[in-house]
mmCIF file of the N, C-alpha and C atoms, coordinates in Angstrom:
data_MODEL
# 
_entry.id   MODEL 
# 
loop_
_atom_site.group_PDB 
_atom_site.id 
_atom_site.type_symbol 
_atom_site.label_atom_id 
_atom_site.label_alt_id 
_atom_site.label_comp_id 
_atom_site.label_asym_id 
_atom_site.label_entity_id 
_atom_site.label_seq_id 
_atom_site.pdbx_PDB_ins_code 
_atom_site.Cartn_x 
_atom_site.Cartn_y 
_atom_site.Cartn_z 
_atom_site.occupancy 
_atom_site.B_iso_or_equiv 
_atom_site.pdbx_formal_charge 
_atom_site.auth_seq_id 
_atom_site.auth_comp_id 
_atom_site.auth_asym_id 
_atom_site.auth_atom_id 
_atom_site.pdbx_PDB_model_num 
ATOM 1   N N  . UNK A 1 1  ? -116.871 -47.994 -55.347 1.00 0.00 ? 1  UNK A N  1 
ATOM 2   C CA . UNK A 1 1  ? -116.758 -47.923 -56.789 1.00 0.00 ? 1  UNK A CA 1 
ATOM 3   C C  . UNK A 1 1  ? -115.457 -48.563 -57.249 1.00 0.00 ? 1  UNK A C  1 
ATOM 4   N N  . UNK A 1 2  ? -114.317 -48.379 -56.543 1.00 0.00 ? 2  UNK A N  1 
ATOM 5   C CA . UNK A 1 2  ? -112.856 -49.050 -56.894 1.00 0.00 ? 2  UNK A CA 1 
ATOM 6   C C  . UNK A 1 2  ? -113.082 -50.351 -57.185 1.00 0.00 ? 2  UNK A C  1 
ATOM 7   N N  . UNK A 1 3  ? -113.811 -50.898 -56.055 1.00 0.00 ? 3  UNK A N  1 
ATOM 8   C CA . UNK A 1 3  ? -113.778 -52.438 -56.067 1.00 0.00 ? 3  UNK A CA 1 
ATOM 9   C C  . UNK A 1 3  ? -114.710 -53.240 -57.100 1.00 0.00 ? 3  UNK A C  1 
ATOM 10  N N  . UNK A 1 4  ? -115.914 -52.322 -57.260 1.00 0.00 ? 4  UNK A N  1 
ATOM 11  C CA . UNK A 1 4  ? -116.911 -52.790 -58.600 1.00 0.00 ? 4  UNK A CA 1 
ATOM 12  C C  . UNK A 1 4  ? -115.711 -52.857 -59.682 1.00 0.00 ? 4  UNK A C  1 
ATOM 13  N N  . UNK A 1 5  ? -115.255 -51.849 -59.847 1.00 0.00 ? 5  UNK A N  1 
ATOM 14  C CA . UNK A 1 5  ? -114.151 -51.365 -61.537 1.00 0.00 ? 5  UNK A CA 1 
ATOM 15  C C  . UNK A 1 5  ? -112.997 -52.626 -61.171 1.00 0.00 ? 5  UNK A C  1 
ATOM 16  N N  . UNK A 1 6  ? -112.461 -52.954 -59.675 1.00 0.00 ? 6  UNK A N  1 
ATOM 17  C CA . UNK A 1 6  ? -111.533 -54.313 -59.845 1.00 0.00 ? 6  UNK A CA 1 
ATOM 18  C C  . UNK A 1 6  ? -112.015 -55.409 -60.447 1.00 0.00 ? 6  UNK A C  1 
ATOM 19  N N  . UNK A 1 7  ? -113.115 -55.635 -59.979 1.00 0.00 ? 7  UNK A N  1 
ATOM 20  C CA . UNK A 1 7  ? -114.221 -56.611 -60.560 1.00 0.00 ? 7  UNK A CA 1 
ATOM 21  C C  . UNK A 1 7  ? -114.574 -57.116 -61.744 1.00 0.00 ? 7  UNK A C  1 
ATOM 22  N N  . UNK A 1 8  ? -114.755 -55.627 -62.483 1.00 0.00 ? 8  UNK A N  1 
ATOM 23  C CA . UNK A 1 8  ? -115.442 -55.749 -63.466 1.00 0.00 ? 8  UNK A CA 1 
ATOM 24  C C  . UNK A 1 8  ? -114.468 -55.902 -64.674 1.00 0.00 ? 8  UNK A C  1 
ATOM 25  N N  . UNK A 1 9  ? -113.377 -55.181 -63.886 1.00 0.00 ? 9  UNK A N  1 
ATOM 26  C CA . UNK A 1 9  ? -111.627 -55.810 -64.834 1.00 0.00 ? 9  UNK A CA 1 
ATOM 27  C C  . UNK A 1 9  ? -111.729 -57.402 -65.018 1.00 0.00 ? 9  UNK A C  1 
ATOM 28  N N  . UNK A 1 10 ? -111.933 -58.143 -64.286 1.00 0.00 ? 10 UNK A N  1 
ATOM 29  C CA . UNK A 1 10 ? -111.382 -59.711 -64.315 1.00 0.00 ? 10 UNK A CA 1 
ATOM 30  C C  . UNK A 1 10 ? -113.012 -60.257 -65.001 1.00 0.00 ? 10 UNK A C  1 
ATOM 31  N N  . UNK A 1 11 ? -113.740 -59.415 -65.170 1.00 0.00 ? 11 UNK A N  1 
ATOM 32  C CA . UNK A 1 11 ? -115.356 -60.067 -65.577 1.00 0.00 ? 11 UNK A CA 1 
ATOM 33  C C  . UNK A 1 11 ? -115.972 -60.627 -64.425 1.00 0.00 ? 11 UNK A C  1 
ATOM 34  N N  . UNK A 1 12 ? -115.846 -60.714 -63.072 1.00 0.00 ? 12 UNK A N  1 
ATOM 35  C CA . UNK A 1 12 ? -116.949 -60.998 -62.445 1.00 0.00 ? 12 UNK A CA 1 
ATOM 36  C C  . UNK A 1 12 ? -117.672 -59.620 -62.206 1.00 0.00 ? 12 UNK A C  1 
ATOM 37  N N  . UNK A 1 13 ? -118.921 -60.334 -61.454 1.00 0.00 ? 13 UNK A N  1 
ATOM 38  C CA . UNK A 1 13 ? -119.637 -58.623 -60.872 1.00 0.00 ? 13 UNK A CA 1 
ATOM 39  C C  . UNK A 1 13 ? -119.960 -59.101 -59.680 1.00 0.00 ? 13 UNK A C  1 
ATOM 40  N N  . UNK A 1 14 ? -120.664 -58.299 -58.533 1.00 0.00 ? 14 UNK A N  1 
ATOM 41  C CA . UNK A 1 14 ? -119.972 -58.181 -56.863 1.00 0.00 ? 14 UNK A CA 1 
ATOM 42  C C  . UNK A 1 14 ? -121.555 -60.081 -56.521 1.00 0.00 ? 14 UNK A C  1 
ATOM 43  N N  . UNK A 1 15 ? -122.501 -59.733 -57.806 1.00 0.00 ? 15 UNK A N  1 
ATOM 44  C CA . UNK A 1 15 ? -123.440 -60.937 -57.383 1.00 0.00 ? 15 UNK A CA 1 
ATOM 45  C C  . UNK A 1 15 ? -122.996 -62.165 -57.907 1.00 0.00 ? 15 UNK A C  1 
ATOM 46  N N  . UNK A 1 16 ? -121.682 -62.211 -58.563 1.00 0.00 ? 16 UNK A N  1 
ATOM 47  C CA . UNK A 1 16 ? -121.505 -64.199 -58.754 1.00 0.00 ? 16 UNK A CA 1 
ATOM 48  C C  . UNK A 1 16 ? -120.603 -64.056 -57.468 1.00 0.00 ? 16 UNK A C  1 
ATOM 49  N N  . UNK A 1 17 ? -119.817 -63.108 -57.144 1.00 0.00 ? 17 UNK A N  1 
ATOM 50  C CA . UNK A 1 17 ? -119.036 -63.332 -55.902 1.00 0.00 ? 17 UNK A CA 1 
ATOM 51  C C  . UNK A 1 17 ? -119.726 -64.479 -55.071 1.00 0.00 ? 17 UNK A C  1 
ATOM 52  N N  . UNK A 1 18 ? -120.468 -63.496 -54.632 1.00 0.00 ? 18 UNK A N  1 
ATOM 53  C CA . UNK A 1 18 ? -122.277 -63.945 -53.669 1.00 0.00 ? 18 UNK A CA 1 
ATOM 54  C C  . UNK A 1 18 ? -122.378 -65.108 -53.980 1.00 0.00 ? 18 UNK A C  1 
ATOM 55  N N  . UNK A 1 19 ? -122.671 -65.490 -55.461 1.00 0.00 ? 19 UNK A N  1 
ATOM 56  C CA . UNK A 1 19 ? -123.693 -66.308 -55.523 1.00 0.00 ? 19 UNK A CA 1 
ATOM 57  C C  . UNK A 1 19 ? -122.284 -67.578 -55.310 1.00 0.00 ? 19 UNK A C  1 
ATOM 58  N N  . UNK A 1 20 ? -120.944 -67.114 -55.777 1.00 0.00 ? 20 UNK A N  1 
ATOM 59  C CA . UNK A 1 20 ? -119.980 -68.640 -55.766 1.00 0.00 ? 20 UNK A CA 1 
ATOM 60  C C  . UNK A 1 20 ? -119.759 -68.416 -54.069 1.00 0.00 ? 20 UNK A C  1 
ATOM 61  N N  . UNK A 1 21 ? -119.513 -67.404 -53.231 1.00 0.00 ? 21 UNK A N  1 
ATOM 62  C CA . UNK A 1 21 ? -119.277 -68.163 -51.921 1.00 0.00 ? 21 UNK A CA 1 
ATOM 63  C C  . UNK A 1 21 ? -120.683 -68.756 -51.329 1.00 0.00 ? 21 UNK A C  1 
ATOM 64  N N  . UNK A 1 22 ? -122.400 -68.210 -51.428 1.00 0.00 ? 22 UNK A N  1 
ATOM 65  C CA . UNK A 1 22 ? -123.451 -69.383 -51.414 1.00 0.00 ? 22 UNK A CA 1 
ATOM 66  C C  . UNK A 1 22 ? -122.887 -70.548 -51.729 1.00 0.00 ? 22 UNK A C  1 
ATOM 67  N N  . UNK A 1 23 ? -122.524 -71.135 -52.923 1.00 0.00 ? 23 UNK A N  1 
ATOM 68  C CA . UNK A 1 23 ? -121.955 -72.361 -53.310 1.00 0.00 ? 23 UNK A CA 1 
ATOM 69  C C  . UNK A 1 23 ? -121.462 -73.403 -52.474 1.00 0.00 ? 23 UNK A C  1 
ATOM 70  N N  . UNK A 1 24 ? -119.959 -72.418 -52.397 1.00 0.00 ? 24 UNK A N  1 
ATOM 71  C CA . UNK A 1 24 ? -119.237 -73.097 -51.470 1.00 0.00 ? 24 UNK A CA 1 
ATOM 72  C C  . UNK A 1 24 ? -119.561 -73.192 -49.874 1.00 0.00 ? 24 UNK A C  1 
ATOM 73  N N  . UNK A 1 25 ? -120.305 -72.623 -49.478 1.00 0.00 ? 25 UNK A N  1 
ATOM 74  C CA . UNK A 1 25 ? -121.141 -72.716 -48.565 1.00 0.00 ? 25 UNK A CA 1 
ATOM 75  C C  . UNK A 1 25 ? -122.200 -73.864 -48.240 1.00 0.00 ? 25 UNK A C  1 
ATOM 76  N N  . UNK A 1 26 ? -122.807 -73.907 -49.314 1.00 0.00 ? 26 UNK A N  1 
ATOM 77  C CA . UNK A 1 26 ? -124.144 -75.134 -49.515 1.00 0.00 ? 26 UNK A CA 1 
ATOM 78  C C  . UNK A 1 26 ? -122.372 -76.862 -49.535 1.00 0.00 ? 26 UNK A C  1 
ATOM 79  N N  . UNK A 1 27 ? -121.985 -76.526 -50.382 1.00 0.00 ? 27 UNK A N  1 
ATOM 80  C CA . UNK A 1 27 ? -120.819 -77.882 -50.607 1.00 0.00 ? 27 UNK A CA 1 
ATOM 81  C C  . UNK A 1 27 ? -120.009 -77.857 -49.541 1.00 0.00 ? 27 UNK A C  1 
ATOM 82  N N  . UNK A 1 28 ? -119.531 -77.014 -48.701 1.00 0.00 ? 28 UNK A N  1 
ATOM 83  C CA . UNK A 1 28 ? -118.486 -77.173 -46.760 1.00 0.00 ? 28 UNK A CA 1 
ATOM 84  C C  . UNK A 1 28 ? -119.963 -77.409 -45.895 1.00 0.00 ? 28 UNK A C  1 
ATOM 85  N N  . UNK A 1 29 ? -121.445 -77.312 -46.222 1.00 0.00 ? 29 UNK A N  1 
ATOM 86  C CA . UNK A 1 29 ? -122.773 -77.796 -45.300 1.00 0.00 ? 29 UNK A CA 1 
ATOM 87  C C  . UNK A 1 29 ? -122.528 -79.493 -45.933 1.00 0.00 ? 29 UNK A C  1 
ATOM 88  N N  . UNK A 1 30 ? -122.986 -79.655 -47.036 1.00 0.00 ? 30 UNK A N  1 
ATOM 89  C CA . UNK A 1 30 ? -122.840 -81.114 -47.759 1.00 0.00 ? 30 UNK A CA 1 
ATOM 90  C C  . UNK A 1 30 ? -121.819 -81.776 -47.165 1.00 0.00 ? 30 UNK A C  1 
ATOM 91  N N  . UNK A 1 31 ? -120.507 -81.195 -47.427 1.00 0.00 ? 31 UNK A N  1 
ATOM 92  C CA . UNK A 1 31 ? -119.565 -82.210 -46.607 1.00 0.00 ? 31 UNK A CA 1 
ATOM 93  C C  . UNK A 1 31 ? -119.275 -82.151 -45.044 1.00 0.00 ? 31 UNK A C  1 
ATOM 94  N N  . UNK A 1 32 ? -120.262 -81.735 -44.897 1.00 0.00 ? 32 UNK A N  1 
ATOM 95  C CA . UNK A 1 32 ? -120.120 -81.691 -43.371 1.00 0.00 ? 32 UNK A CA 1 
ATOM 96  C C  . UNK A 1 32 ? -118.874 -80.756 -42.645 1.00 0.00 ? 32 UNK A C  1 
ATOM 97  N N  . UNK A 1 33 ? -118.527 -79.872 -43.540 1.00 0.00 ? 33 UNK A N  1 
ATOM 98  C CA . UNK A 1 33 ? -117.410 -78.680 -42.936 1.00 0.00 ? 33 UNK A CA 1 
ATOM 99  C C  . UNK A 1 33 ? -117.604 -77.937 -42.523 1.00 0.00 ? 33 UNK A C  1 
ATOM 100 N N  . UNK A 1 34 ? -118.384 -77.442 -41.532 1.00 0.00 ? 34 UNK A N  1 
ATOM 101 C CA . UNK A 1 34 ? -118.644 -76.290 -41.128 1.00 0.00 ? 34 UNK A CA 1 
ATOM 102 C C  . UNK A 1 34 ? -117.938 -75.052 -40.675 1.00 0.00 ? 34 UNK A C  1 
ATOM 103 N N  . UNK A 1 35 ? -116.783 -75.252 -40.191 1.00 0.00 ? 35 UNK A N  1 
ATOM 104 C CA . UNK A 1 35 ? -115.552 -74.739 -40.022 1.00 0.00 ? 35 UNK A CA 1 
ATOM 105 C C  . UNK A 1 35 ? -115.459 -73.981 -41.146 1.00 0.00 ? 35 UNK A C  1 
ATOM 106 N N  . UNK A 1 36 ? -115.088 -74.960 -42.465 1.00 0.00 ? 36 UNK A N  1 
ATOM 107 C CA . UNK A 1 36 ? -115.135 -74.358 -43.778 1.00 0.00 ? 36 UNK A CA 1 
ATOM 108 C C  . UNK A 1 36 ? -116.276 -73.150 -43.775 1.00 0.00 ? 36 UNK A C  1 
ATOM 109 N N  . UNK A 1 37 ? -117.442 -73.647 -43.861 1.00 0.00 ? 37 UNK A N  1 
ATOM 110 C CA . UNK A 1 37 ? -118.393 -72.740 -44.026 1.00 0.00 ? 37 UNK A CA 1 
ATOM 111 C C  . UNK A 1 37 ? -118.696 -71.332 -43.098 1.00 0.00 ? 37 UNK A C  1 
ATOM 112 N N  . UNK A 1 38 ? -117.995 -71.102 -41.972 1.00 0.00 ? 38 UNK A N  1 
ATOM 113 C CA . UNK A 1 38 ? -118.155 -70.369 -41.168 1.00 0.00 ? 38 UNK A CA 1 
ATOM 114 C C  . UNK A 1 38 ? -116.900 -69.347 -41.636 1.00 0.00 ? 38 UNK A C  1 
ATOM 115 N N  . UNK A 1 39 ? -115.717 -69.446 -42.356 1.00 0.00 ? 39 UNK A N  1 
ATOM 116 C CA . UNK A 1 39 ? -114.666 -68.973 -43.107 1.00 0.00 ? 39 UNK A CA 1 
ATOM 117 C C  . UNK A 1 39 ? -115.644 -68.231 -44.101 1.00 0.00 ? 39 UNK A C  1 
ATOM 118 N N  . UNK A 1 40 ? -116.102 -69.158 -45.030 1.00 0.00 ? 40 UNK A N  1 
ATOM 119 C CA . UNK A 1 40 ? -116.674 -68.754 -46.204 1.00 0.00 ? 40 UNK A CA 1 
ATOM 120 C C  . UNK A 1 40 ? -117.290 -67.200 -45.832 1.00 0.00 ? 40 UNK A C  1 
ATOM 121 N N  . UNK A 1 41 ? -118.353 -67.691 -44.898 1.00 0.00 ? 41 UNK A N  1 
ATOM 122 C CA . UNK A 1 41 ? -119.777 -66.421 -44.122 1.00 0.00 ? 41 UNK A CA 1 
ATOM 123 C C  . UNK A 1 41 ? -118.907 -65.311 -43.616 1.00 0.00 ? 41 UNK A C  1 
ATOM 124 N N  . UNK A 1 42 ? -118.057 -65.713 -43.373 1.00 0.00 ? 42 UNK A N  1 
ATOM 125 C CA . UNK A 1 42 ? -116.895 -64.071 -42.436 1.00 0.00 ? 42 UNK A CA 1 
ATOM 126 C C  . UNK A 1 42 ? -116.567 -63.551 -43.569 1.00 0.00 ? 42 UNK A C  1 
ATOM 127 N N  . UNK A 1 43 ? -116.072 -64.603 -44.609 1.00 0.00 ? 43 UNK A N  1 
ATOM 128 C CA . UNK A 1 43 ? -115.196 -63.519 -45.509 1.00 0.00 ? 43 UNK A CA 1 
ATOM 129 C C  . UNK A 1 43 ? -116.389 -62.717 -46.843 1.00 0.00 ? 43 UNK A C  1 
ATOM 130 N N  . UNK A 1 44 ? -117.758 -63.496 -46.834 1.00 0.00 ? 44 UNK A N  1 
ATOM 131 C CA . UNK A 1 44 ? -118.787 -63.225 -47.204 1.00 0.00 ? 44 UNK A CA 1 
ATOM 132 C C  . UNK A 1 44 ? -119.140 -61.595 -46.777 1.00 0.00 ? 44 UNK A C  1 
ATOM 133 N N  . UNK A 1 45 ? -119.219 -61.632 -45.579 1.00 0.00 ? 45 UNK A N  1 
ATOM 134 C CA . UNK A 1 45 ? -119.864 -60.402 -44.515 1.00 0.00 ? 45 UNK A CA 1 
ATOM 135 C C  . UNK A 1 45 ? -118.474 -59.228 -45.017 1.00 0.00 ? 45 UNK A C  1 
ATOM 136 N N  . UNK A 1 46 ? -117.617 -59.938 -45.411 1.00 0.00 ? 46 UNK A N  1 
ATOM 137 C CA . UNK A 1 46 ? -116.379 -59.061 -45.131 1.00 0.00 ? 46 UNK A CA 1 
ATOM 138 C C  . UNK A 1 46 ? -116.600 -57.973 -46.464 1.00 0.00 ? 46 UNK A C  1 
ATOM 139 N N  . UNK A 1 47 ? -116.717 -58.781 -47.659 1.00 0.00 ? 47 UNK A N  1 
ATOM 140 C CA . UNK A 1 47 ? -117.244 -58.208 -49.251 1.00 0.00 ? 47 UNK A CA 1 
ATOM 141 C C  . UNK A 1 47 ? -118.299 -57.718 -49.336 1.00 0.00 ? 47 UNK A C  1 
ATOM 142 N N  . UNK A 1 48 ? -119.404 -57.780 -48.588 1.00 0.00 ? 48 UNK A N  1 
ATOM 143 C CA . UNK A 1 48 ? -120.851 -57.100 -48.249 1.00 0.00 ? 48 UNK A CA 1 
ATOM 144 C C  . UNK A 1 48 ? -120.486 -55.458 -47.961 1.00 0.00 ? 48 UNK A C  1 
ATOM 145 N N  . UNK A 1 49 ? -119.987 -55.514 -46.673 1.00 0.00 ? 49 UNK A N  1 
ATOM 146 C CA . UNK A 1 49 ? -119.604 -54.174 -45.723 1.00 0.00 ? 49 UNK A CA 1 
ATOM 147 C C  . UNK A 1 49 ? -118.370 -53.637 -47.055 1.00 0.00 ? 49 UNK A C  1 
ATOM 148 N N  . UNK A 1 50 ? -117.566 -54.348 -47.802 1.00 0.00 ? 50 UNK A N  1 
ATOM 149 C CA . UNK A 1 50 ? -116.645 -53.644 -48.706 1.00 0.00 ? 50 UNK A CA 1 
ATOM 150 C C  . UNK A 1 50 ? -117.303 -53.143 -49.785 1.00 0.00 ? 50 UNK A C  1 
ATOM 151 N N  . UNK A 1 51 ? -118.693 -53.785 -50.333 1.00 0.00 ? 51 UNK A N  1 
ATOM 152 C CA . UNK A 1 51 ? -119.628 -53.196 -51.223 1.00 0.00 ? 51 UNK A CA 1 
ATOM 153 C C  . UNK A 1 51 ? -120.107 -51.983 -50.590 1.00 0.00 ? 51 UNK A C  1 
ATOM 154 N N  . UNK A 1 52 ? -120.420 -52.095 -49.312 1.00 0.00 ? 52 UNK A N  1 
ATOM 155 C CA . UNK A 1 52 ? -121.384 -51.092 -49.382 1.00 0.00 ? 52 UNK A CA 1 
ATOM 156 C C  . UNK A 1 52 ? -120.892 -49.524 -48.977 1.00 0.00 ? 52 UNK A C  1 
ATOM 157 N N  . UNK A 1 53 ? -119.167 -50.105 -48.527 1.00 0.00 ? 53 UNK A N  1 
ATOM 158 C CA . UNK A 1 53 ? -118.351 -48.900 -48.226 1.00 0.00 ? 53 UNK A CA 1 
ATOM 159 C C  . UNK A 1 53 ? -117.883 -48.388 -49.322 1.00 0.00 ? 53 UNK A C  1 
ATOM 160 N N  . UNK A 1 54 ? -117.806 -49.042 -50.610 1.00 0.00 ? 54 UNK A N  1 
ATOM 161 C CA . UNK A 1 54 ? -117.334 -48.652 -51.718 1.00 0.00 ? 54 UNK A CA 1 
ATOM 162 C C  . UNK A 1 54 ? -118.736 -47.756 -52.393 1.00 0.00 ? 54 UNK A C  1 
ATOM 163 N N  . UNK A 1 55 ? -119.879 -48.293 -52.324 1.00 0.00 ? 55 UNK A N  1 
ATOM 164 C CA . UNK A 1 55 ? -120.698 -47.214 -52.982 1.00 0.00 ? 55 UNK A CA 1 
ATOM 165 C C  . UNK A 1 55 ? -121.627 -46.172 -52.114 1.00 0.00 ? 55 UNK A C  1 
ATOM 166 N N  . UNK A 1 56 ? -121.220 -46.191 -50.536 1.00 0.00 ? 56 UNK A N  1 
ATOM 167 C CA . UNK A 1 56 ? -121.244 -45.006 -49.426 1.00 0.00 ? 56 UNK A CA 1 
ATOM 168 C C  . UNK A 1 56 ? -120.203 -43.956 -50.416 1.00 0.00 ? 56 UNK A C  1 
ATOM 169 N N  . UNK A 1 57 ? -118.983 -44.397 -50.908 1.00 0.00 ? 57 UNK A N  1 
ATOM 170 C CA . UNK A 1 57 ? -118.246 -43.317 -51.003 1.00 0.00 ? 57 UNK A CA 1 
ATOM 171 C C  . UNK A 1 57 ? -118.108 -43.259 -52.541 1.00 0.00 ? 57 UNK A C  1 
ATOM 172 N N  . UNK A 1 58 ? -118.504 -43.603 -53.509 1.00 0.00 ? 58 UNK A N  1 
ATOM 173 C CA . UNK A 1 58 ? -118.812 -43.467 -54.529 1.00 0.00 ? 58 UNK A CA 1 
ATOM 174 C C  . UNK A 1 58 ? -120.275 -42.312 -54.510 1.00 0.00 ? 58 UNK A C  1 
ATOM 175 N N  . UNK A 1 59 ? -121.169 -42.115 -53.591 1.00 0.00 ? 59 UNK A N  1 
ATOM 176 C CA . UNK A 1 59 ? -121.809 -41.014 -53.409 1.00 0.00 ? 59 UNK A CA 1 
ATOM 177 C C  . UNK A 1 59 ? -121.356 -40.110 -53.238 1.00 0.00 ? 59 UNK A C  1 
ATOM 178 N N  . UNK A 1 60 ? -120.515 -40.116 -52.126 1.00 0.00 ? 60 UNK A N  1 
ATOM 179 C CA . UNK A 1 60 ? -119.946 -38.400 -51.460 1.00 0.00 ? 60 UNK A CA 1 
ATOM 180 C C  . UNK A 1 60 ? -118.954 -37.773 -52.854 1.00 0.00 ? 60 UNK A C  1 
# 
């Protein structure tokens, strides 16, 4: 829940996150960066597991 309310302070919400590292993902595939894109997917996975620990404990 902290991290939705950080979020929602600056006006994004947790799905343009998503949808801008997809982006940059599809454009480090285009330019042939994969390196890049394998950064992107970690730190992707990283905000996933922080969503879902934030509203695990936004239940309890």
């Amino acid at each position: 829940m902290e991290m939705e309310s950080k979020m929602s302070e600056h006006g994004v919400t947790f799905e343009q996150v998503i949808a801008f590292a997809k982006a940059a993902m599809d454009g480090a595939d285009a330019l042939n960066q994969p390196l890049a894109g394998n950064h992107i997917a970690a730190g992707l996975e990283m905000l996933r597991a922080a969503h879902q620990q934030a509203g695990a404990a936004a239940a309890v």
